[in-house]
C-alpha positions as CSV (number, residue, x, y, z in Angstrom):
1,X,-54.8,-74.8,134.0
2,X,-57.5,-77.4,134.5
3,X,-59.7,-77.9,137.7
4,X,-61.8,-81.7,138.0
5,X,-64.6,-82.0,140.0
6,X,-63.9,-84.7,142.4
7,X,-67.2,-86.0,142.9
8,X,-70.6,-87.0,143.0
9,X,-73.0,-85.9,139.8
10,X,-70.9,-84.1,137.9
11,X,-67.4,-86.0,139.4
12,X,-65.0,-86.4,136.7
13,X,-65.7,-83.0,135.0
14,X,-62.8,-80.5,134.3
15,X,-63.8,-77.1,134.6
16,X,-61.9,-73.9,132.9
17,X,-59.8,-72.0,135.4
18,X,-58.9,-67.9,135.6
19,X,-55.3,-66.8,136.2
20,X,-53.8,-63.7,137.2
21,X,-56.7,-62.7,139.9
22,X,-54.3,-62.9,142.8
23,X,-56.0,-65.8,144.1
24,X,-55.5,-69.7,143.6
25,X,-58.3,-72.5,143.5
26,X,-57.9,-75.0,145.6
27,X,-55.8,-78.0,144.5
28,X,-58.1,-81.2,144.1
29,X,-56.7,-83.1,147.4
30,X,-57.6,-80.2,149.8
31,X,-60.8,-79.6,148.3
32,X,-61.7,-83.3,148.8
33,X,-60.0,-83.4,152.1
34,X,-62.6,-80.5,153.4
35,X,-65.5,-82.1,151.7
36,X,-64.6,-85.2,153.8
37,X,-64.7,-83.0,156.9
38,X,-68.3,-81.1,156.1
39,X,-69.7,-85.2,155.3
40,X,-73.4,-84.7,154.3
41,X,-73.3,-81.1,155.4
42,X,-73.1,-80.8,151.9
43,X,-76.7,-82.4,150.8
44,X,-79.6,-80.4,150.5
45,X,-77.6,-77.2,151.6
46,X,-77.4,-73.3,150.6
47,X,-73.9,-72.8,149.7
48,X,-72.5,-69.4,148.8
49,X,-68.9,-69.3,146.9
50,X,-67.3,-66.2,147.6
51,X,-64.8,-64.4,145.6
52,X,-66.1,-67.5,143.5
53,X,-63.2,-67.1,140.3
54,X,-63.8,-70.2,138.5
55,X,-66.3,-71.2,141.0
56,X,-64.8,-74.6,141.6
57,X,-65.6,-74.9,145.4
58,X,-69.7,-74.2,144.4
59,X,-69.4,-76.1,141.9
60,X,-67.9,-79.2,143.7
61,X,-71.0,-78.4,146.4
62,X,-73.6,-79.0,143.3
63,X,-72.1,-82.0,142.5
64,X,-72.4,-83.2,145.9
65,X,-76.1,-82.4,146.3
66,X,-76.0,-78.7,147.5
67,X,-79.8,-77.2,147.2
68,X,-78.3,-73.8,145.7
69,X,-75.3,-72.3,145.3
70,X,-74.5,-68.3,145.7
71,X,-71.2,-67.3,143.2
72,X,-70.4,-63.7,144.0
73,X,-67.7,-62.3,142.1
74,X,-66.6,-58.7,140.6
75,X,-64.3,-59.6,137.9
76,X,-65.9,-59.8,134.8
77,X,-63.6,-62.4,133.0
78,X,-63.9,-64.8,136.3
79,X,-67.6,-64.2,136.2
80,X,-67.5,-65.3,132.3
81,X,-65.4,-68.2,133.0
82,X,-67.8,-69.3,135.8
83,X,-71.2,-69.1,133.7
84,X,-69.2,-71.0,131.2
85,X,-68.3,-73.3,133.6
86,X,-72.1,-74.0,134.7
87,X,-73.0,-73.9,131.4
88,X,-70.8,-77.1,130.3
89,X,-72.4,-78.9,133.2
90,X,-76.1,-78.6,131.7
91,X,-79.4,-76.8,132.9
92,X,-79.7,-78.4,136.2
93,X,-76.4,-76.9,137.5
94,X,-77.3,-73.6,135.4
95,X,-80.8,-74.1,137.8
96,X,-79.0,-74.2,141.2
97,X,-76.7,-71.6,140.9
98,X,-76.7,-68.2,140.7
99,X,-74.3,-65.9,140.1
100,X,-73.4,-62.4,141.1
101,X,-71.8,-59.5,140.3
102,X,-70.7,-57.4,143.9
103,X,-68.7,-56.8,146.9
104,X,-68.2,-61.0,148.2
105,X,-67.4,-59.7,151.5
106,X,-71.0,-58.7,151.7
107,X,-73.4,-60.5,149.8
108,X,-77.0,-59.1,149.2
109,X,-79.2,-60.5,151.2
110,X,-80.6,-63.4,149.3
111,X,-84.7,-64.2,149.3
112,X,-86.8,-67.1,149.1
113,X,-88.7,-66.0,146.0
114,X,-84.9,-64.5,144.2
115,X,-83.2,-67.7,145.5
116,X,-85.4,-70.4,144.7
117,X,-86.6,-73.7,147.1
118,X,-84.3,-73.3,150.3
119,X,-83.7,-76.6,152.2
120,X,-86.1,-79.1,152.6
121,X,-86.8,-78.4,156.0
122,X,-87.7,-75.1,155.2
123,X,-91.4,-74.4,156.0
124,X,-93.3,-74.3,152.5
125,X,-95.7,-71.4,153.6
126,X,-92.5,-68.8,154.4
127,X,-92.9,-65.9,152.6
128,X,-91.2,-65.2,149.4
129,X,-89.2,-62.3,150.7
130,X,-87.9,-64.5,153.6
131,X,-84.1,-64.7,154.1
132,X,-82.3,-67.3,153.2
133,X,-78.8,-68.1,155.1
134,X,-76.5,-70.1,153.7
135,X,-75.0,-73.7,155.5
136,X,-71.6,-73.4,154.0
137,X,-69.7,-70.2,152.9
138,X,-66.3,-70.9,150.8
139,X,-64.4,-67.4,151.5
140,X,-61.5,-67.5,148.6
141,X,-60.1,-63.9,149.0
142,X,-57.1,-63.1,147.6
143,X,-53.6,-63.6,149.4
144,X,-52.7,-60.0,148.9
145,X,-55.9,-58.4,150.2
146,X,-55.8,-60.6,153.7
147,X,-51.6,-60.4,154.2
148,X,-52.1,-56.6,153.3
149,X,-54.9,-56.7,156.9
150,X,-55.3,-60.2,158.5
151,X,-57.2,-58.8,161.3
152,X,-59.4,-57.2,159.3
153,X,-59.8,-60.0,157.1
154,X,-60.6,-62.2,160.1
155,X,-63.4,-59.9,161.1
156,X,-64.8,-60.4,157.9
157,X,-65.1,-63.9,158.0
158,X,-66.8,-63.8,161.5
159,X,-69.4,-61.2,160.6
160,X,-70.2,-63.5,157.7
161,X,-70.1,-67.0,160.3
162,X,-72.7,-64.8,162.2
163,X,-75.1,-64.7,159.1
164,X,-75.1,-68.4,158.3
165,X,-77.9,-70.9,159.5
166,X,-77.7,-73.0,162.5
167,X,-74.4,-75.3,162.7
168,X,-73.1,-72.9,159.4
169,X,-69.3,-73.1,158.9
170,X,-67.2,-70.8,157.3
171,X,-63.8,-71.6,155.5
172,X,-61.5,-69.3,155.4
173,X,-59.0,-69.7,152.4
174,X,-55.8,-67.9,153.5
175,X,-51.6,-68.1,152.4
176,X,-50.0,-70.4,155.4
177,X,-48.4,-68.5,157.8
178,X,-50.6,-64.9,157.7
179,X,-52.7,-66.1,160.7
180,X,-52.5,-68.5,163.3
181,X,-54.9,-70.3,165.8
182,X,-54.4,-67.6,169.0
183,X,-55.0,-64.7,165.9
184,X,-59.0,-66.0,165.9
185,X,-61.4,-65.4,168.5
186,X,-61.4,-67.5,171.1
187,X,-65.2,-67.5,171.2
188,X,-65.6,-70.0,168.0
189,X,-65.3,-73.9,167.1
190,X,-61.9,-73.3,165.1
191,X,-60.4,-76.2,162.9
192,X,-57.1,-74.4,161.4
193,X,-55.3,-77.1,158.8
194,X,-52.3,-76.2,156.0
195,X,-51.3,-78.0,153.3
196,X,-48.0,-76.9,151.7
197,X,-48.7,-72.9,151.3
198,X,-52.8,-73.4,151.3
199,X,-54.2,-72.5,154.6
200,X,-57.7,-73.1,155.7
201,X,-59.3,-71.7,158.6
202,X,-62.7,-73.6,159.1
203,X,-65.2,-71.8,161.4
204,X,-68.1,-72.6,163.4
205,X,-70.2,-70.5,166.2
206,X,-69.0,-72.5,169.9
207,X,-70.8,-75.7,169.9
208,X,-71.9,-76.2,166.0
209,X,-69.2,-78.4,164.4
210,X,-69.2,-81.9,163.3
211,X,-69.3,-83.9,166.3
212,X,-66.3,-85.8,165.0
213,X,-64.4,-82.8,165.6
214,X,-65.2,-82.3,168.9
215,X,-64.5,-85.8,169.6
216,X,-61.5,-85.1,168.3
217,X,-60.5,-82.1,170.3
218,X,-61.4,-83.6,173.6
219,X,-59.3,-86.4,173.1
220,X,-56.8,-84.2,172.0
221,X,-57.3,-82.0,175.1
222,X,-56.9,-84.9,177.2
223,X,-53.6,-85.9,176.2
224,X,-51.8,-82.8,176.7
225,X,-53.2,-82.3,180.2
């Protein structure tokens, strides 16, 4: 199985995929349907890819301008798949990302001086040992592991939302039909979208998504009242 990189520097490229790890990489038309949501959330961010396999969702980010790019992954032959994967793509892709070997529903905490130049907002004089939260976290657990404890799962993903940067957004990479809109806290900006048996679950603190989301939900309130 082949994965292509749908666009910007590296748009075109076809990456090596891993079978057989109980999850499944996004098929090309919903990955570039949620880039077209996220827009330029994408430039100049720190993106972390978790439960990474391939890494084709990080990778995708890189190619669209991401600042740095987290991979954290424990299985070895993903993990070698993925460094070869960054490897085809040349030493500026090998520069931005980094890849680790651990438990992706915890990452380490990731420091300036370990993680490189954060955003370029970021004040210059920070300390080295300052953290740095990602913008956009791509959570790819397996299907088993969340049907096996969706509410659990969910958890997860909002203890991670809680450790992204301002206006972060999680998405939440699920089988279609193990968790529904009333199963995630009401207390979030919640955009839930299937496609076929790929569910994605994309999650913002109340207030921080796109504003043509919230655009959209208005209008969409108004009608049905």
């Amino acid at each position: 199985m082949s994965l292509k990189i749908i666009s910007g520097e590296y748009g075109g490229r076809v990456l090596k995929a891993v079978r057989g790890l109980g999850t499944r990489p996004l098929l090309g038309q919903v990955r570039e349907a949620i880039f077209n949501i996220l827009g330029d959330r994408i430039e100049g961010a720190i993106v972390w890819d978790l439960f990474a396999g391939s890494g084709a969702s990080g990778i995708e980010s890189l190619s669209r301008g991401a600042a740095r790019v987290l991979f954290v992954e424990k299985n070895s032959r993903a993990i070698d798949v993925l460094k070869q994967n960054l490897k085809l793509l040349g030493p500026d892709a090998l520069d931005r990302g980094v890849v680790l070997r651990g438990d992706a529903w915890d990452p380490p905490v990731m420091h300036r001086g370990a993680f490189g130049t954060a955003r370029d907002d970021a004040d210059p004089e920070a300390a080295s040992d300052a953290e740095v939260a990602p913008d956009v976290i791509f959570l790819d657990p397996p299907y088993a592991m969340v049907a096996e404890d969706p509410v659990k799962s969910m958890a997860r993903a909002r203890r991670l939302l809680d450790r992204t940067a301002p206006n972060g957004c999680v998405l939440f990479h699920f089988e279609a039909g193990v968790l529904d809109a009333d199963d995630f806290d009401g207390d979030l900006d919640l955009d839930l979208r299937e496609w076929g048996s790929t569910a994605i679950a994309m999650l913002w603190r109340p207030g921080e998504a796109p504003e043509h989301l919230r655009r959209r939900w208005a209008k969409e309130r108004g009608a049905s009242a």
